[in-house]
C-alpha positions as a Markdown table, in Angstrom:
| # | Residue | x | y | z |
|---|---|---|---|---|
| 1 | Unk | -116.7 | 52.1 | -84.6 |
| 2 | Unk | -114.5 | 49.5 | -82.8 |
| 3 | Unk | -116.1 | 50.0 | -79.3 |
| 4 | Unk | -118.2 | 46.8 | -79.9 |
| 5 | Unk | -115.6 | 44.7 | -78.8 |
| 6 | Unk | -115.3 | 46.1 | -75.6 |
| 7 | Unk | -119.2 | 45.0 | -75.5 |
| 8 | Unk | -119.6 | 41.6 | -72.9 |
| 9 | Unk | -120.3 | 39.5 | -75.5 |
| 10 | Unk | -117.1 | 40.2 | -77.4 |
| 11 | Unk | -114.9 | 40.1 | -74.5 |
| 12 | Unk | -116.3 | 36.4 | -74.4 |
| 13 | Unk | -115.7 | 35.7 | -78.0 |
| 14 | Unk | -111.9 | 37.3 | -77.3 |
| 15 | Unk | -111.0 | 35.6 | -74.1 |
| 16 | Unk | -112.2 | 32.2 | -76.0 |
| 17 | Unk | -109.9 | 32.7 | -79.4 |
| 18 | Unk | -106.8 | 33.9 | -76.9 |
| 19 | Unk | -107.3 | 30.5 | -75.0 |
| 20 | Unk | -107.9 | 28.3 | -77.8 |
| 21 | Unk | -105.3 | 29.6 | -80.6 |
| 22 | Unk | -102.3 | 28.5 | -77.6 |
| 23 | Unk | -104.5 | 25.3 | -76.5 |
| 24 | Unk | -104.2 | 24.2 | -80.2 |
| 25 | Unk | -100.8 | 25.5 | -81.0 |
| 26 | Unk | -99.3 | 23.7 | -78.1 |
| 27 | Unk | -101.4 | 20.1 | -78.6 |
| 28 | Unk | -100.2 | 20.1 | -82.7 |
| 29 | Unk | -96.5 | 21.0 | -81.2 |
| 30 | Unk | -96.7 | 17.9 | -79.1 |
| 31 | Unk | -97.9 | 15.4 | -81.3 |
| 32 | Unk | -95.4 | 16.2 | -84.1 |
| 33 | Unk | -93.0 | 15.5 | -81.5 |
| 34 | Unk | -94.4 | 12.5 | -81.0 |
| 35 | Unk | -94.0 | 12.0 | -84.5 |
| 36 | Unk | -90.9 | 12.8 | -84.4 |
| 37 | Unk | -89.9 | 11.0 | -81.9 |
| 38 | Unk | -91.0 | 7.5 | -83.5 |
| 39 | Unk | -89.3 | 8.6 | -86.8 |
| 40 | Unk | -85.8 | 8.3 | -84.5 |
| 41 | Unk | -86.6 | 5.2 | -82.7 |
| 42 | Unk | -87.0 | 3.6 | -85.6 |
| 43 | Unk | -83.9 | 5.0 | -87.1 |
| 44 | Unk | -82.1 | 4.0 | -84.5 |
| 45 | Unk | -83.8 | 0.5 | -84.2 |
| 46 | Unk | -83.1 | -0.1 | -87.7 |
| 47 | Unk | -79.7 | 1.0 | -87.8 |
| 48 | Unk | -76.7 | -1.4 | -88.6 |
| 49 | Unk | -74.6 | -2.4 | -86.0 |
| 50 | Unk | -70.8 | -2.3 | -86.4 |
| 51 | Unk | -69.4 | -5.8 | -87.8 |
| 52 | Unk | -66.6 | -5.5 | -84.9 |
| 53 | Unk | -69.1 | -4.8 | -82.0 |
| 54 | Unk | -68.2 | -6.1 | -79.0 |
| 55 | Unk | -70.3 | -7.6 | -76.8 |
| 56 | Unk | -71.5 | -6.0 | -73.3 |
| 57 | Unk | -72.5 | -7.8 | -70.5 |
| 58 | Unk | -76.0 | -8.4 | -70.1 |
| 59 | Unk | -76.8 | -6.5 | -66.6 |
| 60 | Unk | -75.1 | -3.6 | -68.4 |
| 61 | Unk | -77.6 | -3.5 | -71.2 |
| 62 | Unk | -80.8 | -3.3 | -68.8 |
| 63 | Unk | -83.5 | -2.3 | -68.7 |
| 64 | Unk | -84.2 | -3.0 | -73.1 |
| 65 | Unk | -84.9 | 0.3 | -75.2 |
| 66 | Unk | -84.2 | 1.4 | -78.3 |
| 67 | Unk | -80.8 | 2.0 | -77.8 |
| 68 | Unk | -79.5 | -1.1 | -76.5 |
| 69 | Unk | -82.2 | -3.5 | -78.7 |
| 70 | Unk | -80.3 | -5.7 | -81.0 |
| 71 | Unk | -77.1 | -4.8 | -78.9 |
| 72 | Unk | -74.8 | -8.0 | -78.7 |
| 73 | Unk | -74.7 | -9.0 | -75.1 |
| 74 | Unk | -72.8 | -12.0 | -73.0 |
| 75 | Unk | -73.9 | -14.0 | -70.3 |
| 76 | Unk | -72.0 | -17.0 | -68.4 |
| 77 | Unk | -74.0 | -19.6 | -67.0 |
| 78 | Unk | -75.3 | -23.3 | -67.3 |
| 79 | Unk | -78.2 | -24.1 | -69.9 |
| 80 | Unk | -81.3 | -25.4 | -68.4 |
| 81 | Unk | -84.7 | -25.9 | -69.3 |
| 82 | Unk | -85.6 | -26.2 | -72.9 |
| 83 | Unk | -88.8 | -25.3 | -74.7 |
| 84 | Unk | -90.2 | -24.9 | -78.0 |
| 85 | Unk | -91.9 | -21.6 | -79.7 |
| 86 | Unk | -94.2 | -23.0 | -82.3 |
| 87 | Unk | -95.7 | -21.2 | -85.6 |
| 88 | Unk | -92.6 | -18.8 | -86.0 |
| 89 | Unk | -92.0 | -17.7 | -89.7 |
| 90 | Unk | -88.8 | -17.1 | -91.2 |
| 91 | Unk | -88.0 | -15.9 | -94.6 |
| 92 | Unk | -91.6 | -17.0 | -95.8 |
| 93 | Unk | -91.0 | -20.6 | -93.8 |
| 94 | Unk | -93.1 | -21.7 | -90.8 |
| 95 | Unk | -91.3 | -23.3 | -88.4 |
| 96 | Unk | -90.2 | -22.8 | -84.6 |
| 97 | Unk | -87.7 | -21.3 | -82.0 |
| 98 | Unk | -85.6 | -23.5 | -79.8 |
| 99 | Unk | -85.6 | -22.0 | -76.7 |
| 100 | Unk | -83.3 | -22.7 | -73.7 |
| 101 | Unk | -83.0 | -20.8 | -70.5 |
| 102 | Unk | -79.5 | -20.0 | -69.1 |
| 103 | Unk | -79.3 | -20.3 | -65.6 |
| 104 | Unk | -77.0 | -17.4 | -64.9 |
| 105 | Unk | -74.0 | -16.6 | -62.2 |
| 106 | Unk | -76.2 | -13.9 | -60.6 |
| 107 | Unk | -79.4 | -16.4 | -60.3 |
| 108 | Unk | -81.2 | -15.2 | -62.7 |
| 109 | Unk | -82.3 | -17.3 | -66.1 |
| 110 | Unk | -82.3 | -15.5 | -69.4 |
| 111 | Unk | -84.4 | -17.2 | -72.4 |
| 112 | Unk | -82.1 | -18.0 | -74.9 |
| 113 | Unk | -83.2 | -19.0 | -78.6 |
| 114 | Unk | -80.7 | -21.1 | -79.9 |
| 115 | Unk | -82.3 | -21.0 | -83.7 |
| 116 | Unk | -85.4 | -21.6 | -85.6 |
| 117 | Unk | -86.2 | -25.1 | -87.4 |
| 118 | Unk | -89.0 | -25.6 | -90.2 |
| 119 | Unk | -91.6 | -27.6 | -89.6 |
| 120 | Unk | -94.1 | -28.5 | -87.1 |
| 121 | Unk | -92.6 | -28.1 | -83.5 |
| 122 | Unk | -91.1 | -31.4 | -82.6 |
| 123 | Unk | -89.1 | -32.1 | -79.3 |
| 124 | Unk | -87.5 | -34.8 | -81.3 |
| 125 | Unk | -86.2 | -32.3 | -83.8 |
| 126 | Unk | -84.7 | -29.9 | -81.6 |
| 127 | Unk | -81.1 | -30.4 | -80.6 |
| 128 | Unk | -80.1 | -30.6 | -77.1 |
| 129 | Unk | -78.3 | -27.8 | -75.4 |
| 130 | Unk | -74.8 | -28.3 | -74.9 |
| 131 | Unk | -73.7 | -29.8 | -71.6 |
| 132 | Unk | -72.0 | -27.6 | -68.4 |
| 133 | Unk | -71.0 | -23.8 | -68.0 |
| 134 | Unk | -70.9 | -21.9 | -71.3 |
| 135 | Unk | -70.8 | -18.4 | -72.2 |
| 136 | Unk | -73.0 | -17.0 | -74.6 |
| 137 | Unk | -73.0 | -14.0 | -76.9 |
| 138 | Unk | -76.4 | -13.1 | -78.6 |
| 139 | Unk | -78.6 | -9.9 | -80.0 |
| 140 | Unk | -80.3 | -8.6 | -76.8 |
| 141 | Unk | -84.3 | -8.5 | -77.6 |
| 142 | Unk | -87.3 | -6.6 | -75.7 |
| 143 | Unk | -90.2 | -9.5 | -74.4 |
| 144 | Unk | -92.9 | -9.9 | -76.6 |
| 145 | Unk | -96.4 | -9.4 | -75.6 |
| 146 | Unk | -99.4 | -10.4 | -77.1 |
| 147 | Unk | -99.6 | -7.7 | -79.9 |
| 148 | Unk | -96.3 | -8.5 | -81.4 |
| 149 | Unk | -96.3 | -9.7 | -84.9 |
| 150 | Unk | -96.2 | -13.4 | -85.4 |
| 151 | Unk | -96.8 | -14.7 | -81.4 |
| 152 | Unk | -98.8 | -17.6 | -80.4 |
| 153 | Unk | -101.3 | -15.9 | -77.9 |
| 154 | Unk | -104.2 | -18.0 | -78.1 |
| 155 | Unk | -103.1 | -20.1 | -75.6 |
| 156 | Unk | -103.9 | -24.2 | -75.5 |
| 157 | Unk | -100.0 | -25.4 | -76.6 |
| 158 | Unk | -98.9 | -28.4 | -75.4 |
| 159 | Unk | -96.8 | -28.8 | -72.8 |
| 160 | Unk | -93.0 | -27.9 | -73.3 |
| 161 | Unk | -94.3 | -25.1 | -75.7 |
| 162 | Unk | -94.7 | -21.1 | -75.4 |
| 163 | Unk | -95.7 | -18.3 | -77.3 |
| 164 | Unk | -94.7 | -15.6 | -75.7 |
| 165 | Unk | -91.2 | -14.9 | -75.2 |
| 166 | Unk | -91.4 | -12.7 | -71.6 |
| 167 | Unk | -90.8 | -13.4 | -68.4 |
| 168 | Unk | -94.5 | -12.6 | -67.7 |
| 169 | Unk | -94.9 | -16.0 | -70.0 |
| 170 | Unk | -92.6 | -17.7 | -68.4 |
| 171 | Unk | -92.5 | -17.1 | -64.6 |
| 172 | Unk | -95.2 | -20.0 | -64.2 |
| 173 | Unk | -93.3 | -22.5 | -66.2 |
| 174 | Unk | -90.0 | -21.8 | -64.8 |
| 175 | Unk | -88.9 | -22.0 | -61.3 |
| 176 | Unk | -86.0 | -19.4 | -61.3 |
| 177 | Unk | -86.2 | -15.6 | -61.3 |
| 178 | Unk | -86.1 | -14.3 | -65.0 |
| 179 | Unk | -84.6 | -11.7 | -66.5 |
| 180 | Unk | -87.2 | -9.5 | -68.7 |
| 181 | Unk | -85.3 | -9.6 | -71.9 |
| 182 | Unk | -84.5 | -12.6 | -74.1 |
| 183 | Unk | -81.1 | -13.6 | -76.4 |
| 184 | Unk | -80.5 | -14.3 | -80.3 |
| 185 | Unk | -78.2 | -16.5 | -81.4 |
| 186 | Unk | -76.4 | -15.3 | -84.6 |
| 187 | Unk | -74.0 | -17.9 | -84.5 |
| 188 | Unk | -76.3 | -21.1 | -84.1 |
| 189 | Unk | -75.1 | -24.9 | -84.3 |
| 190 | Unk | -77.0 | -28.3 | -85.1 |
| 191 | Unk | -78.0 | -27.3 | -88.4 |
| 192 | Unk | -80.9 | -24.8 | -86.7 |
| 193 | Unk | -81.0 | -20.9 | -88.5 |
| 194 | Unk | -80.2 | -17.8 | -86.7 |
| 195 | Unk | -83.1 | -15.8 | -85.7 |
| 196 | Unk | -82.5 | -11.9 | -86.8 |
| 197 | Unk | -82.7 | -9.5 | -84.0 |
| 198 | Unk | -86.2 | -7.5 | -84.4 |
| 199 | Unk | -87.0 | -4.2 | -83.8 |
| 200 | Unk | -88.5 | -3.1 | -80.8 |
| 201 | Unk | -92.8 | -2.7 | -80.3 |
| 202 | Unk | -93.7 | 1.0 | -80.8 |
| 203 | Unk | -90.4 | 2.0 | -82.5 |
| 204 | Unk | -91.4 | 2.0 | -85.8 |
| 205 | Unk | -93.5 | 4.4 | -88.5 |
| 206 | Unk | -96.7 | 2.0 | -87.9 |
| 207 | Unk | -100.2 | 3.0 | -87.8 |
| 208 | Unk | -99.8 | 4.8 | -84.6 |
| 209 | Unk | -97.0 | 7.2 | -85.6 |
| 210 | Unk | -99.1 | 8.4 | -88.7 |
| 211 | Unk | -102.1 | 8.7 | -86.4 |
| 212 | Unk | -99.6 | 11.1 | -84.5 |
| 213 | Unk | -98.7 | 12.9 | -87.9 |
| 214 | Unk | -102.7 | 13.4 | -88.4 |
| 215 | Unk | -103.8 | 14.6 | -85.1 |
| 216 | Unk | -100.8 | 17.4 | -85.3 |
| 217 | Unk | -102.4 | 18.6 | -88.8 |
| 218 | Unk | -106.1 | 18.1 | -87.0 |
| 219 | Unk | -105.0 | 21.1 | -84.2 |
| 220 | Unk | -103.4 | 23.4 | -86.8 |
| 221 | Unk | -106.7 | 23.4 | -89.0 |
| 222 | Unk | -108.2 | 23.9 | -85.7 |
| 223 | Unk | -106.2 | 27.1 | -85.0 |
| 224 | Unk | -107.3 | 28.3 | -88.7 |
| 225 | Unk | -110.8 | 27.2 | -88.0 |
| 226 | Unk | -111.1 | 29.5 | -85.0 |
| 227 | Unk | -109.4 | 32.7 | -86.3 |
| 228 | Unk | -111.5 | 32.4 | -89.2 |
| 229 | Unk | -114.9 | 32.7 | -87.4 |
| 230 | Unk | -113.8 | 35.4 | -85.6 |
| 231 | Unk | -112.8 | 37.8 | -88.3 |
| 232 | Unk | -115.8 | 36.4 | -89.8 |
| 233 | Unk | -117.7 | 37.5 | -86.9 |
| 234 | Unk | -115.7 | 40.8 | -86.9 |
| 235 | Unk | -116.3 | 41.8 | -90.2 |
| 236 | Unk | -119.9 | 41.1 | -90.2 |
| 237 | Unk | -120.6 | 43.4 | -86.9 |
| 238 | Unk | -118.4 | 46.4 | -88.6 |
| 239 | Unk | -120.3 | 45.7 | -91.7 |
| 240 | Unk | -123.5 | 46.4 | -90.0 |
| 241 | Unk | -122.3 | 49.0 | -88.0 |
| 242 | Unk | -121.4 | 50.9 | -91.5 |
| 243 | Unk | -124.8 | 50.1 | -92.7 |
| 244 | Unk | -126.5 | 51.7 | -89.8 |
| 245 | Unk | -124.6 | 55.0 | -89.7 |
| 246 | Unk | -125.2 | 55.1 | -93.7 |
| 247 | Unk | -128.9 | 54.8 | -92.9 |
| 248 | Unk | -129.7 | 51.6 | -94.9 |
| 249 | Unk | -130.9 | 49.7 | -92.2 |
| 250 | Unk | -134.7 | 50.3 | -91.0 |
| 251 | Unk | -134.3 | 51.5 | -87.7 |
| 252 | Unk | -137.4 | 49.6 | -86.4 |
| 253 | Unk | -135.8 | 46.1 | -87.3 |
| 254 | Unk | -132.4 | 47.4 | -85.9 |
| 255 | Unk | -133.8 | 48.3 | -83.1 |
| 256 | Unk | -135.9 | 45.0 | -82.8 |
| 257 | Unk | -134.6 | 41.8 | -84.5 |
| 258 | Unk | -137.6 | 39.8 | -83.9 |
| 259 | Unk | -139.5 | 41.9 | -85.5 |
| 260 | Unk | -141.1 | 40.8 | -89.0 |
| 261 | Unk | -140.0 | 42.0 | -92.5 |
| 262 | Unk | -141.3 | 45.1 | -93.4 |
| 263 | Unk | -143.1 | 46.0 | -89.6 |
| 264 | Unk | -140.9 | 49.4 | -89.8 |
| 265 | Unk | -142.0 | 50.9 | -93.1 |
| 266 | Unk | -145.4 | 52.7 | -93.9 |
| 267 | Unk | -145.6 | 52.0 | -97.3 |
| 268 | Unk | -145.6 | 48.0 | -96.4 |
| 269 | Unk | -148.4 | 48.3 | -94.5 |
| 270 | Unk | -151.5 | 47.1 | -95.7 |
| 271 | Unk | -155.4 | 48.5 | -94.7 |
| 272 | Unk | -157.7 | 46.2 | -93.2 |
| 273 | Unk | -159.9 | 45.2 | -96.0 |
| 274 | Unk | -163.6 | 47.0 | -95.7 |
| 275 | Unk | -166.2 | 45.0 | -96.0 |
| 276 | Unk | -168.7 | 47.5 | -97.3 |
| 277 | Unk | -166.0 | 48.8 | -99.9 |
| 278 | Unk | -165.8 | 44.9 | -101.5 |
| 279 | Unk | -167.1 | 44.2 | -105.2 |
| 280 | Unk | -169.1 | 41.9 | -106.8 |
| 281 | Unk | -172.3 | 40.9 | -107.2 |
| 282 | Unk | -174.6 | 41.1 | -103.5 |
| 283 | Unk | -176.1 | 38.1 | -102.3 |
| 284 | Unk | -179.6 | 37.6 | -103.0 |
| 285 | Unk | -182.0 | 38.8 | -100.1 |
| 286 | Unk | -183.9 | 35.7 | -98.1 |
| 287 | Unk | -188.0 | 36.0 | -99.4 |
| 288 | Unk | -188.7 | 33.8 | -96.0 |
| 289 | Unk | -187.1 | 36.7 | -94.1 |
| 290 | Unk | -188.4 | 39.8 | -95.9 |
| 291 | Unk | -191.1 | 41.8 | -94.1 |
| 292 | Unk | -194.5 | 40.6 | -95.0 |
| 293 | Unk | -195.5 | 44.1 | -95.5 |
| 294 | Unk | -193.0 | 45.2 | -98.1 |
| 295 | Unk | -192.9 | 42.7 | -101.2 |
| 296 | Unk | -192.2 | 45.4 | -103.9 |
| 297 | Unk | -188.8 | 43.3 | -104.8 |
| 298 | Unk | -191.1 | 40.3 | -105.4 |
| 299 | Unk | -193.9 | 42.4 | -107.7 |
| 300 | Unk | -196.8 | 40.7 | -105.6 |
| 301 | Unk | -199.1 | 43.0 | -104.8 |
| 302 | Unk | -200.4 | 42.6 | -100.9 |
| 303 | Unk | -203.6 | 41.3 | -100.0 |
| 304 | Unk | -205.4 | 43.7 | -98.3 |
């Protein structure tokens, strides 16, 4: 009863299901561990540092990833230009970053945001940087980009302004090589408010990991989907196959499909209607085409 699925046609509807059952297993696989994957970057972005952390040396903490982001990291240098990051919220307060590049021993300049100020951003408000080498110890940051929440991407500020904290922003401002990371002051001075370290783009459960969590359910329904069909397909071939053998299909349609309902059986066939056998009343003959030598129907005798 089985030998159908040795039949071409089945061997295709095999060879698809054992390709696509694995296709769809491994796809759902790999995007829970995506999802799972985002679930420990943010853990680990969001965890608490130690109170006695030590600071690391910047060059030591590079390249920025999840591990090292909100690290505390030192650098040694002299401050040197100063800019403003405008439209910068902070603890439901709009105000701005002070920004200062540190001119490092190694040549390179690190952005450096000395605090956050309310208000409008004001060069007149903003502090100046202290004066000759210092060392600095802040939260190490990723850059921004354009789709991190709260930046100034628009473009138009006026000069002595930024918003965008990279070294992509940056490099046409500046004049010295940058380092592609920025510091945090936690400690800050002249009245300004530290700015809290923030979690790294991508780390977090945002709209993208639960997009990951829904795709891995989309291929397991996909799995189920397929292996359905196919013992739904199954059952309906042994199903007619039982039917057959048990002699309650016509074997006229079995044998021909396309056939029409009831082609197969005698009794469902109908006689061509005879036209002499119909009933009713007959149409009245035509007087103008009767012979003119016969007009008994009419009771007119003929004139002789």
């Amino acid at each position: 009863m089985h030998r159908f699925l040795l039949t071409p046609r089945w061997w295709g509807i095999n060879v698809f299901v054992a390709l696509a059952v694995p296709f769809c297993l491994f796809m759902g696989s790999w995007q829970l561990g995506r999802f799972e994957a985002r679930v420990d970057s943010h853990r680990e972005a969001t965890a608490e540092r130690p109170a006695d952390q030590v600071a690391a040396p910047l060059d030591s903490l590079l390249p920025v990833d999840t591990e090292t982001s909100g690290r505390l990291a030192s650098a040694s240098g002299e401050y040197a230009e100063q800019m403003l990051v405008p439209e910068r919220r902070l603890d439901g307060a709009t105000g701005f970053y002070v920004l200062t590049l540190l001119k490092t021993d190694s040549g390179k300049a690190v952005p450096v945001v000395r605090g956050w100020l309310p208000g409008a951003a004001d060069p007149a408000k903003a502090p100046a940087a202290p004066a000759g080498r210092v060392e600095v110890t802040g939260a190490l940051q990723a850059p921004e980009n354009s789709g991190t929440k709260g930046v100034h991407a628009q473009g138009g500020l006026p000069a002595g302004q930024v918003g965008v904290i990279a070294a992509a922003t940056l490099v046409n401002i500046v004049p010295h090589p940058l380092y592609d990371a920025w510091l945090t002051v936690q400690t800050p001075a002249d009245g300004m408010l530290p700015v809290p370290a923030q979690a790294p783009t991508n780390t977090g459960l945002d709209l993208k990991a639960f997009q990951n969590l829904g795709y891995t359910g989309e291929w397991f329904v996909f799995v189920a989907f397929v292996l359905f069909m196919w013992f739904r397909l199954y059952r309906r071939e042994v199903e007619t196959l039982r039917d057959a053998e048990a002699g309650l299909l016509d074997p006229t349609a079995a044998a021909d499909p396309a056939a029409p309902a009831g082609a197969g059986d005698p009794a469902a066939r109908t006689a061509t209607p005879d036209p002499a056998a119909r009933t009713g009343p007959a149409e009245p003959a035509d007087p103008a085409g009767q012979d003119p030598q016969d007009q008994s129907s009419t009771g007119i005798a003929p004139v002789r």
